[in-house]
VEXDREN-2710 file (C-alpha; in Angstrom, 1 decimal):
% VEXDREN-2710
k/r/px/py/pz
1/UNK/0.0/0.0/0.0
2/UNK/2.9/2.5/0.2
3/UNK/4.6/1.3/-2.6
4/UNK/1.0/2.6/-4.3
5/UNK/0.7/5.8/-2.5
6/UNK/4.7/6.9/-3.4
7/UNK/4.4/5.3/-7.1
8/UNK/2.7/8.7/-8.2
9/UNK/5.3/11.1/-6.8
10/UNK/8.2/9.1/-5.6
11/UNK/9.2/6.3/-8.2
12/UNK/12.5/5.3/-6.1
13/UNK/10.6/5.5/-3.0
14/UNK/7.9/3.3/-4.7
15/UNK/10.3/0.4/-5.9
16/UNK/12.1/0.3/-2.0
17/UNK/8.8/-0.4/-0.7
18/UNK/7.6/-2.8/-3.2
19/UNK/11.4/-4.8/-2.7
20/UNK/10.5/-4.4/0.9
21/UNK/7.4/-6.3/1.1
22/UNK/9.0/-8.7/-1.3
23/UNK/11.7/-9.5/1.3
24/UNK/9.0/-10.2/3.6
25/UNK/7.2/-12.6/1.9
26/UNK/9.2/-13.7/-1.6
27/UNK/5.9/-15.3/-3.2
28/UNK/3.5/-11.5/-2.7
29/UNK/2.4/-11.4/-6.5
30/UNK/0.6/-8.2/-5.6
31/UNK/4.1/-6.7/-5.4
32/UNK/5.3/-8.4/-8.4
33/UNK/2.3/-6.8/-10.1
34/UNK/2.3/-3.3/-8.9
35/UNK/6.6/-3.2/-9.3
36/UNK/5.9/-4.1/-12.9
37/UNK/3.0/-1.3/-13.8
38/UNK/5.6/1.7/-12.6
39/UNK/8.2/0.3/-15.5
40/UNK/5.4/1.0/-18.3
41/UNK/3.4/3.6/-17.0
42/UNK/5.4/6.4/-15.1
43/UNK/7.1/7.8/-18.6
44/UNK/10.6/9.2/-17.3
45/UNK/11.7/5.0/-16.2
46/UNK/10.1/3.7/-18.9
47/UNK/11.5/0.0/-18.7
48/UNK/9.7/-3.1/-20.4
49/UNK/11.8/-5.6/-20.2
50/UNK/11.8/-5.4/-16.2
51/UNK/7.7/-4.9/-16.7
52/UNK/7.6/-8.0/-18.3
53/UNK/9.8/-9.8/-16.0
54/UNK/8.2/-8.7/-13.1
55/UNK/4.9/-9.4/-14.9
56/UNK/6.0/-13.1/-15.4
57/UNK/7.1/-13.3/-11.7
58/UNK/3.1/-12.7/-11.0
59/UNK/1.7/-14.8/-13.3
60/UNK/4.0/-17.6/-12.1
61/UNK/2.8/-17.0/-8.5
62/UNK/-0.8/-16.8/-8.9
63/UNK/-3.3/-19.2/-9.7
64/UNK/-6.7/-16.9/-8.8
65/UNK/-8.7/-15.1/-10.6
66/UNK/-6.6/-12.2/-11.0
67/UNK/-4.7/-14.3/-13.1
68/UNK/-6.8/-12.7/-16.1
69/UNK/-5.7/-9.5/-14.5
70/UNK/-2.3/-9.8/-14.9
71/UNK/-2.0/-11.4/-18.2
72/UNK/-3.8/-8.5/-19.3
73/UNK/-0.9/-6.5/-18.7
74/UNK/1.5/-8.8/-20.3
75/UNK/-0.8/-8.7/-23.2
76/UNK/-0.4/-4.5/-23.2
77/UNK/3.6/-4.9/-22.4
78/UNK/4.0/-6.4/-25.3
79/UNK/2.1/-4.2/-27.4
80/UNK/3.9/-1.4/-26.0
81/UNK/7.1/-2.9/-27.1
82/UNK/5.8/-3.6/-30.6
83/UNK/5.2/-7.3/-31.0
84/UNK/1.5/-6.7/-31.4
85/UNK/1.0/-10.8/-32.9
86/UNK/2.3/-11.5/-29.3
87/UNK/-0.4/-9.3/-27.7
88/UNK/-2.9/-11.2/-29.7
89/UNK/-1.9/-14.7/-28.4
90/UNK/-1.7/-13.3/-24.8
91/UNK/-5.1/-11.6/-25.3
92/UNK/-6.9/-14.7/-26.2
93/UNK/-5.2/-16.7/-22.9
94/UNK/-6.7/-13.8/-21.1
95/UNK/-10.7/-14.4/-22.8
96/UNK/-9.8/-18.4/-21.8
97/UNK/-9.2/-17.4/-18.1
98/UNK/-11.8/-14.6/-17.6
99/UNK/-14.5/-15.5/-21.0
100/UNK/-15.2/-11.3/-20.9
101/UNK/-15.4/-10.8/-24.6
102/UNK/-15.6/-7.1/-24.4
103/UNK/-12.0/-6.9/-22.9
104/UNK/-10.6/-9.6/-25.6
105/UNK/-12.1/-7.1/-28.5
106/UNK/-10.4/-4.1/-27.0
107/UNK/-7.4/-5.7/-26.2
108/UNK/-7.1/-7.1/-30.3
109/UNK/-8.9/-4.1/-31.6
110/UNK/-5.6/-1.7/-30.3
111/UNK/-3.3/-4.7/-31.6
112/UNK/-4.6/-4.2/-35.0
113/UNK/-4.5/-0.8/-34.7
114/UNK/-0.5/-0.4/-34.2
115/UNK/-0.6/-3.1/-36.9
116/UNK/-2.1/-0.3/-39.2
117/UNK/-5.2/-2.7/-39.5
118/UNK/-8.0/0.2/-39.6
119/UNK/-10.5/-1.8/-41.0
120/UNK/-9.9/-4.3/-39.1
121/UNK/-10.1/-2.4/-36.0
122/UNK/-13.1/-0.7/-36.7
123/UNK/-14.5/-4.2/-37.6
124/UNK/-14.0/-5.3/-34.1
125/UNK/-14.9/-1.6/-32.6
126/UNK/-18.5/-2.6/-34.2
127/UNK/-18.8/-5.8/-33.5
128/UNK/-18.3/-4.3/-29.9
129/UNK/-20.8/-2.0/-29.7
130/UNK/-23.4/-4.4/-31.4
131/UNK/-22.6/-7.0/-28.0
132/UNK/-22.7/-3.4/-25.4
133/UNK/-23.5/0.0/-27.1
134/UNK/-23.1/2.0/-23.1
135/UNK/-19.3/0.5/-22.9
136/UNK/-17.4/3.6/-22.0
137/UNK/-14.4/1.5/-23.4
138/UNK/-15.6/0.8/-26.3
139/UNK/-17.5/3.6/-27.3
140/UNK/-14.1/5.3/-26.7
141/UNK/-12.2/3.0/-29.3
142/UNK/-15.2/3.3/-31.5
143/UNK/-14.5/7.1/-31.7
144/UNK/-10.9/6.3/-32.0
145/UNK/-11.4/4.3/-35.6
146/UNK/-13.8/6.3/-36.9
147/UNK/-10.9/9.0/-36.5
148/UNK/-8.3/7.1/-37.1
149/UNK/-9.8/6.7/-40.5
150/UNK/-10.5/10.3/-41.0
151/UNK/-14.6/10.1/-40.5
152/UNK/-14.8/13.0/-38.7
153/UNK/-18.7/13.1/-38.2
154/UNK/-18.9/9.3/-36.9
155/UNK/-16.0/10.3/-34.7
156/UNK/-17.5/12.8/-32.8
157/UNK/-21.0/11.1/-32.6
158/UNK/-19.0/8.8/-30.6
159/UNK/-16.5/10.7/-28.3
160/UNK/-19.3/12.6/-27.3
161/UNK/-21.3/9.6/-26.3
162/UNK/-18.1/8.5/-24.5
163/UNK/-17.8/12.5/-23.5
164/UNK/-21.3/11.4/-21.3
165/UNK/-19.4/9.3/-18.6
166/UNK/-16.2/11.4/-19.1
167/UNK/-15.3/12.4/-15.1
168/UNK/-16.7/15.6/-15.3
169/UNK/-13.7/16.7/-12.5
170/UNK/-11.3/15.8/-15.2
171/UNK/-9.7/18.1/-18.1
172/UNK/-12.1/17.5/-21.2
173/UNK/-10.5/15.0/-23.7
174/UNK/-8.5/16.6/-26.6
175/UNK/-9.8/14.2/-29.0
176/UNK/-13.3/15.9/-28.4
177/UNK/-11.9/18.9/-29.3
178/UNK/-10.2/18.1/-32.6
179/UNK/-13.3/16.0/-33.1
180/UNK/-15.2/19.5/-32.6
181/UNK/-12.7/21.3/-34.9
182/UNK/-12.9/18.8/-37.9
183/UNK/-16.3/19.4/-37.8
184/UNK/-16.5/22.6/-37.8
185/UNK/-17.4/23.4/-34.3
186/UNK/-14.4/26.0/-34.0
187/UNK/-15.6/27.8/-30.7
188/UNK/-16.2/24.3/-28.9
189/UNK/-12.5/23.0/-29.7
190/UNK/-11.2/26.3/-29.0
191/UNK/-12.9/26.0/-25.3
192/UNK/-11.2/22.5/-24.9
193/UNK/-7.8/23.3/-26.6
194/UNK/-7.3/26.2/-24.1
195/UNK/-7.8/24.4/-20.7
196/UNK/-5.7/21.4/-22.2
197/UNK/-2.6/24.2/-22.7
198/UNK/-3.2/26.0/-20.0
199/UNK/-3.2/22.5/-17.9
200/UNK/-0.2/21.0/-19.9
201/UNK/1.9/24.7/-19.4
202/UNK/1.1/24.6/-15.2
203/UNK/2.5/20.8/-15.8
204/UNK/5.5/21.2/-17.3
205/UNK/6.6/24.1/-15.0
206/UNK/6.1/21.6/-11.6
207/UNK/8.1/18.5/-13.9
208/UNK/9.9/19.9/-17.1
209/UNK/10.5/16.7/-17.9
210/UNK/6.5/15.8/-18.2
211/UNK/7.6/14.6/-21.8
212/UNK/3.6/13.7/-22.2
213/UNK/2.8/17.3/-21.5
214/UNK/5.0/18.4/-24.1
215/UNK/3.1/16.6/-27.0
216/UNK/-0.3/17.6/-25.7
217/UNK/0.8/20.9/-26.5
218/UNK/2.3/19.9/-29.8
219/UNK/-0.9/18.6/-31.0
220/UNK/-2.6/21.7/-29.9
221/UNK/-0.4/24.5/-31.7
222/UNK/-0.8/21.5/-34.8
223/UNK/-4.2/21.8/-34.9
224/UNK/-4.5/25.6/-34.5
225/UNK/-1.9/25.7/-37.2
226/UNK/1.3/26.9/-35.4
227/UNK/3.7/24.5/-37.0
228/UNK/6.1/27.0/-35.0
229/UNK/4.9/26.5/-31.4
230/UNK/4.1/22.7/-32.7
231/UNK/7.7/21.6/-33.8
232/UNK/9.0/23.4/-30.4
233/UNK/7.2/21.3/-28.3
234/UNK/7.7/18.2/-30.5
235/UNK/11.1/18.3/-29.6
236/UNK/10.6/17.8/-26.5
237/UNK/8.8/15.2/-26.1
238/UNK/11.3/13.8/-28.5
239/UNK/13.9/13.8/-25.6
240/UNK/12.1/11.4/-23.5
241/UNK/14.7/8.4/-23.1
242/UNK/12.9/5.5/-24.9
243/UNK/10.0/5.3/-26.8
244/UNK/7.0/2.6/-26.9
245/UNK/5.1/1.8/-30.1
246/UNK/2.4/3.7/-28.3
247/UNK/4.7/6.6/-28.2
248/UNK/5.3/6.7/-32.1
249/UNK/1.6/6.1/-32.6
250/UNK/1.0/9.7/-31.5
251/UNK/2.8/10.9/-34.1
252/UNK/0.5/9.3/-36.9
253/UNK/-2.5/11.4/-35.4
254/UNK/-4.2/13.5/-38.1
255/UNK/-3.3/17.1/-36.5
256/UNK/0.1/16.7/-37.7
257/UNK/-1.2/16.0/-41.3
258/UNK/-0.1/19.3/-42.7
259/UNK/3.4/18.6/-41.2
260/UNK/3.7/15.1/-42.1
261/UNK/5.6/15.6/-45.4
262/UNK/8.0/18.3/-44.2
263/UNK/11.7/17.3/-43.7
264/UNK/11.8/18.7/-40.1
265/UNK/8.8/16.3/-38.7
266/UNK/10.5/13.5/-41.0
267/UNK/13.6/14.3/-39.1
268/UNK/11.6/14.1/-35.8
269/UNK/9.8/10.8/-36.8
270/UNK/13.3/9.0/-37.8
271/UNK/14.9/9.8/-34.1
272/UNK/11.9/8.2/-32.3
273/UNK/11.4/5.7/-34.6
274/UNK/15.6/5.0/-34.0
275/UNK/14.8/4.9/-30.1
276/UNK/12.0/2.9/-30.3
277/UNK/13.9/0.2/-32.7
278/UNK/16.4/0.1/-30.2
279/UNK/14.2/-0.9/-27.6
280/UNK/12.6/-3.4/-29.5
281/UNK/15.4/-5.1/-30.3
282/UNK/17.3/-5.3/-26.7
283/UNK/13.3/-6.7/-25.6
284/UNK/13.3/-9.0/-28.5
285/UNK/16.5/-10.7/-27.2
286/UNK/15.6/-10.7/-23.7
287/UNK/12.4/-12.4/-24.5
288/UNK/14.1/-14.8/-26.9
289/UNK/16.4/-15.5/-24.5
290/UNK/13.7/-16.6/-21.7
291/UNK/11.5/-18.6/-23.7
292/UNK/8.8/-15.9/-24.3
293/UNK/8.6/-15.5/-27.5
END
């Protein structure tokens, strides 16, 4: 329970508490499990392979129902780390333990997605909504194909069905506004954009190195047309040490469009994609090397 409370503020802090209650009792999954989510999901110590190890360590001690649970995670790692075939065999293992069909066509519609499958993915997004159409989940990935494939009005039909359970104590959802703008509904983006910057700006003065925070705003001055302000903050994110596949997928989002074929964002693509190849390759081994792939 500490190593949770710390593991939003205090990553090192986090990991000596999680070793600490693994010193007390070798065989706590839990710890395993929780040790594992802070090396793919706090972005400045992004580490997969020790995700996925830890991961394993869990799965290896527990034989309950949260078994589901954390091959679930396994399933995402290895998207993350771009062996998305992988993610679909795991995701399957996952409908076998838990038979929740909803979760198994998330889990393979986002697969397909990095895959570049659109149709495909919105095949699945459909078939999803035909088996539960008040899914916040999947009337979020619903929106997500429709845009994905550039069909602006289905998209926002969508996120603003999923907009409807949005926490309302939350900032508003920047897909919602670009959803709003490609529609043209300039004044509701324009509402959305500016809290989102104004959010992202207080962020990144508190952790400059909210890498996250720095493409929020380059999506923003993208789709306001400030190539400028857009490239600035694009660079930043690019320092962030290692990338994930759902890192580079950012950059495929349709606010960069006007940018795309410019040599600067080519420039910017080819790093990340260099950092990301990196990583997937040193994971590759390691898994090859353990029997996990």
């Amino acid at each position: 329970m500490r190593g949770n409370y710390y593991s939003t503020n205090n990553f090192a802090r986090a990991i000596d508490e999680y070793d600490l209650a693994l010193r007390l009792n070798p065989n706590s999954w839990e710890a395993y499990y929780q040790k594992a989510y802070l090396f793919y999901n706090v972005e400045n110590n992004v580490d997969l392979i020790k995700a996925f190890e830890y991961l394993n360590k869990a799965s290896l001690l527990n034989r309950g129902s949260e078994l589901a649970d954390i091959k679930y995670e396994i399933a995402r790692v290895c998207r993350h780390s771009g062996f998305c075939d992988k993610s679909k065999e795991v995701a399957l293992e996952v409908f076998k333990l838990d038979g929740d069909s909803i979760r198994y066509l998330i889990m393979v519609f986002t697969a397909e997605l990095y895959l570049g499958n659109n149709e495909k993915a919105l095949e699945l997004a459909k078939k999803g909504y035909e088996i539960d159409s008040t899914n916040i989940r999947i009337l979020q990935i619903l929106a997500e194909a429709y845009r994905t494939i550039g069909s602006w009005e289905e998209s926002l039909k969508y996120q603003k069905k999923y907009d409807y359970y949005w926490p309302k104590s939350s900032p508003p959802d920047f897909n919602l506004g670009y959803a709003y703008l490609k529609n043209g509904y300039k004044k509701e983006a324009e509402e959305i954009f500016n809290i989102l910057m104004k959010n992202s700006e207080n962020y990144i003065k508190i952790n400059p190195k909210a890498f996250i925070a720095y493409f929020q705003l380059a999506e923003i001055y993208a789709s306001k047309g400030n190539k400028e302000k857009a490239y600035e903050n694009l660079k930043s994110f690019g320092q962030m040490p290692k990338f994930t596949s759902w890192n580079l997928r950012l950059l495929s989002y349709h606010c960069f469009d006007n940018m795309r074929e410019e040599p600067e964002f080519k420039k910017i693509v080819r790093e990340m994609e260099a950092k990301f190849q990196a990583e997937h390759e040193r994971i590759r081994k390691w898994l090859e090397e353990n029997k996990m792939l």
